[in-house]
N, C-alpha and C positions, 0 to 999 in steps of 0.2 A: 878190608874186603867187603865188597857189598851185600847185604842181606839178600837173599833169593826169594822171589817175593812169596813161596809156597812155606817161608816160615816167620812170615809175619801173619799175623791173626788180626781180625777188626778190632780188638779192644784194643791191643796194641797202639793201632792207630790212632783211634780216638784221644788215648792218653796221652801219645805225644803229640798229638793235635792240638791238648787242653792246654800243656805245657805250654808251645808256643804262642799259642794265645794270650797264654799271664803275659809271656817274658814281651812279645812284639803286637797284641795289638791281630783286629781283624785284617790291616791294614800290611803286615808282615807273613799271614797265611796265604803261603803256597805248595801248591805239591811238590814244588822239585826242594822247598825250604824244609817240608816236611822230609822227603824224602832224605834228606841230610843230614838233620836228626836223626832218625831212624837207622842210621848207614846203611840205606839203602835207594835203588836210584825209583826218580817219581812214576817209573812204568809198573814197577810191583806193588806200590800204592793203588795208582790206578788199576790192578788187577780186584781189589777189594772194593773199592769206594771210587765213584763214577767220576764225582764232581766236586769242586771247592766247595759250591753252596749243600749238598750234601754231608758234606766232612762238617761245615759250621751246624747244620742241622744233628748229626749226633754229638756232635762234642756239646753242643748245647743244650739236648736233653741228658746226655749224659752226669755233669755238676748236678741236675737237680737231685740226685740222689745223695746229694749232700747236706740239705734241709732236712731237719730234724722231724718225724712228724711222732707229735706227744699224744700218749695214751691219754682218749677220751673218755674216759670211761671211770679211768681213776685220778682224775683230776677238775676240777671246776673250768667252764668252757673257757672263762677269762684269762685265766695261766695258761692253759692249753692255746687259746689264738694269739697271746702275749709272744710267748716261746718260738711257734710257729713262724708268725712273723720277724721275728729278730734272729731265726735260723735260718731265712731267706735272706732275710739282709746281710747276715752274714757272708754266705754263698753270693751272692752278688758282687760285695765289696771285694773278696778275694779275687772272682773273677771279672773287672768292670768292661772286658768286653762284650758279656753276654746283653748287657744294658743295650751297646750298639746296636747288635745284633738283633735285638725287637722290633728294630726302625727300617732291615734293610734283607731279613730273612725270614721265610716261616717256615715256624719252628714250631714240631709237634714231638712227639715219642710219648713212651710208656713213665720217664722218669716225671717228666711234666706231670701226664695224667694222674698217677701215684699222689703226686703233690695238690694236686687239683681237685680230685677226688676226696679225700682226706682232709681239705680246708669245707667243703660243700658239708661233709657228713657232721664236721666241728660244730659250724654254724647251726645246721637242724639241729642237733644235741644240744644247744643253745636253745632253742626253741623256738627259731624262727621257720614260715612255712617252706617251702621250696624256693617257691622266684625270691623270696626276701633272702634266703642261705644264699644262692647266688649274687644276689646284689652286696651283700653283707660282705661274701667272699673275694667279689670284684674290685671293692672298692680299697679295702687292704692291700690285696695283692698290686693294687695301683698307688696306691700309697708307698708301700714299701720300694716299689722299681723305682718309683720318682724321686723317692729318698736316697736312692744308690746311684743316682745319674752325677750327683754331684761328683762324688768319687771318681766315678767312672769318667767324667768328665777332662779331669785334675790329668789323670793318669793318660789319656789318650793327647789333651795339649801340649804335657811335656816330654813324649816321646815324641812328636812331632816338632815343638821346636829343636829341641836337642839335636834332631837332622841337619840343620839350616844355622847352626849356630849353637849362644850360653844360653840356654831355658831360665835360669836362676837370674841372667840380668833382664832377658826381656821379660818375665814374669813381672820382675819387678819394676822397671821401665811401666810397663802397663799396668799395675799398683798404682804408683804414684801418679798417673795420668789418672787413672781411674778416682782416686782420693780428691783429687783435685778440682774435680768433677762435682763429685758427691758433699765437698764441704759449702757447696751454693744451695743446699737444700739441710733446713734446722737440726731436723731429727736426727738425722744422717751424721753432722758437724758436730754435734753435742756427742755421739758414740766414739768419730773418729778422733777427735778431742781429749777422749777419756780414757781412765785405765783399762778398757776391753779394744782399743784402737786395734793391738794382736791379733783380738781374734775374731774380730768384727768380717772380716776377710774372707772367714767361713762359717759356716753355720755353725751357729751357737752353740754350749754344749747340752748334751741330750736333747737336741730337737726333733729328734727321729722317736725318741720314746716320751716325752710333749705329743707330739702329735698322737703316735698310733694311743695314748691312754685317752687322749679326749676324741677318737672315732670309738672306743672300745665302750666308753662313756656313752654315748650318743645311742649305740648298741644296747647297751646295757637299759638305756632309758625306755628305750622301744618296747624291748621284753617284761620291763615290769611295770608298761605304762604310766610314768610318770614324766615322759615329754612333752 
C-alpha cells in the first residue's frame, strides 16, 4: 500500500535518498526510484522536496554529519586535523557519490558548515592568522576529496559497465591494455615487473596518510618557522 505522502517526513526522505545513492550512484536517483523505495509514489515526494537537484543538495549535506569533529581544546592541533581529516575521508569513501556530486551540484547546508567551521577554528588554534586557517583548511579539505575520487571513481565505472556487460572482464581487458602500455616506460616496467605488480594498479598503501602527514609537516613548519 503506498505511503500517503502526509506521513512521510523530510528526513525520511533524505535517508532513503542517501541509501540509494550508496546502492545506484547519482546516475540511479530518481523520484519516482525514490518514491519506490519509500513505497510510496513520486507525487508525495514531491510534496516535501521540489526537485532532484534539491534532494542531491540535502542528502549531501546531510552524511556531513558523519565526520567526526575532535575536541580542540583537549587535544594537540596535529591529532585533531589528523582525525578530522581521516573522518572525512572516511564519509566520503562510504558515500563515493558525494565526490561526483562537487563537479555537477551546489551543495551547501548547516552539515557542511558545522564541518567547515570547526576545520577554520582547528587551524587558528593551531596558530595560524585567519586567511592562513582558511588556506590551511582549504588545502586539506582538497586533499582529502581528491584522495576519495579514486574510490569514488572505481565504484561509479563498475556499476556502469556492469549495465552493458562483465565489469570484472572488461576491467580487466583494460588492465592488460593499459599494462602494456605502461611497460614502454622504465619506472613503470621495473614496478609492473615486480612483486607490487598487484597493487601497483592502485594507489599504494597508506598514501592518503603519506600525504596528508607531509601537508601537516609543511603546516607544522610554518608555525614554528623553521621553513
Amino acid at each position: 500500500m503506498a505511503m500517503a505522502r502526509n506521513t512521510l517526513t523530510p528526513d525520511q526522505i533524505v535517508r532513503a535518498a542517501i541509501e540509494l545513492l550508496d546502492d545506484e550512484g547519482l546516475d540511479g536517483l530518481s523520484m519516482r526510484s525514490l518514491g519506490a523505495r519509500l513505497g510510496s509514489a513520486a507525487t508525495a515526494v514531491y510534496w516535501h522536496i521540489k526537485t532532484k537537484d534539491e534532494l542531491v543538495r540535502l542528502a549531501g549535506d546531510a552524511v556531513w554529519s558523519e565526520v567526526e569533529l575532535p575536541d580542540i581544546d583537549a587535544m594537540g592541533w596535529r591529532p585533531a586535523a589528523a582525525a578530522m581529516a581521516g573522518s572525512m575521508h572516511a564519509m566520503l569513501t562510504r558515500h563515493p557519490w558525494l565526490g561526483q556530486a562537487f563537479g555537477s551540484h551546489l551543495l551547501y547546508g548547516p552539515g557542511k558548515s558545522r564541518h567547515d567551521d570547526h576545520s577554520l577554528a582547528l587551524y587558528e588554534k593551531a596558530g595560524f592568522a585567519p586567511a592562513d586557517a582558511d588556506r590551511a583548511a582549504a588545502t586539506v579539505f582538497v586533499y582529502v576529496l581528491g584522495s576519495a575520487l579514486g574510490a569514488a571513481a572505481q565504484v561509479s565505472l563498475t556499476r556502469r559497465l556492469g549495465k552493458s556487460g562483465d565489469p570484472e572482464k572488461e576491467l580487466a581487458d583494460t588492465m592488460a591494455a593499459a599494462t602494456e602500455v605502461a611497460m614502454n616506460f622504465p619506472r613503470l616496467r621495473e614496478r609492473l615487473d615486480g612483486s607490487a605488480a598487484a597493487q601497483y594498479t592502485a594507489a599504494p598503501d597508506r598514501t592518503f596518510e603519506f600525504g596528508l602527514a607531509a601537508i601537516l609537516d609543511g603546516f607544522e613548519a610554518q608555525l614554528t618557522g623553521t621553513s
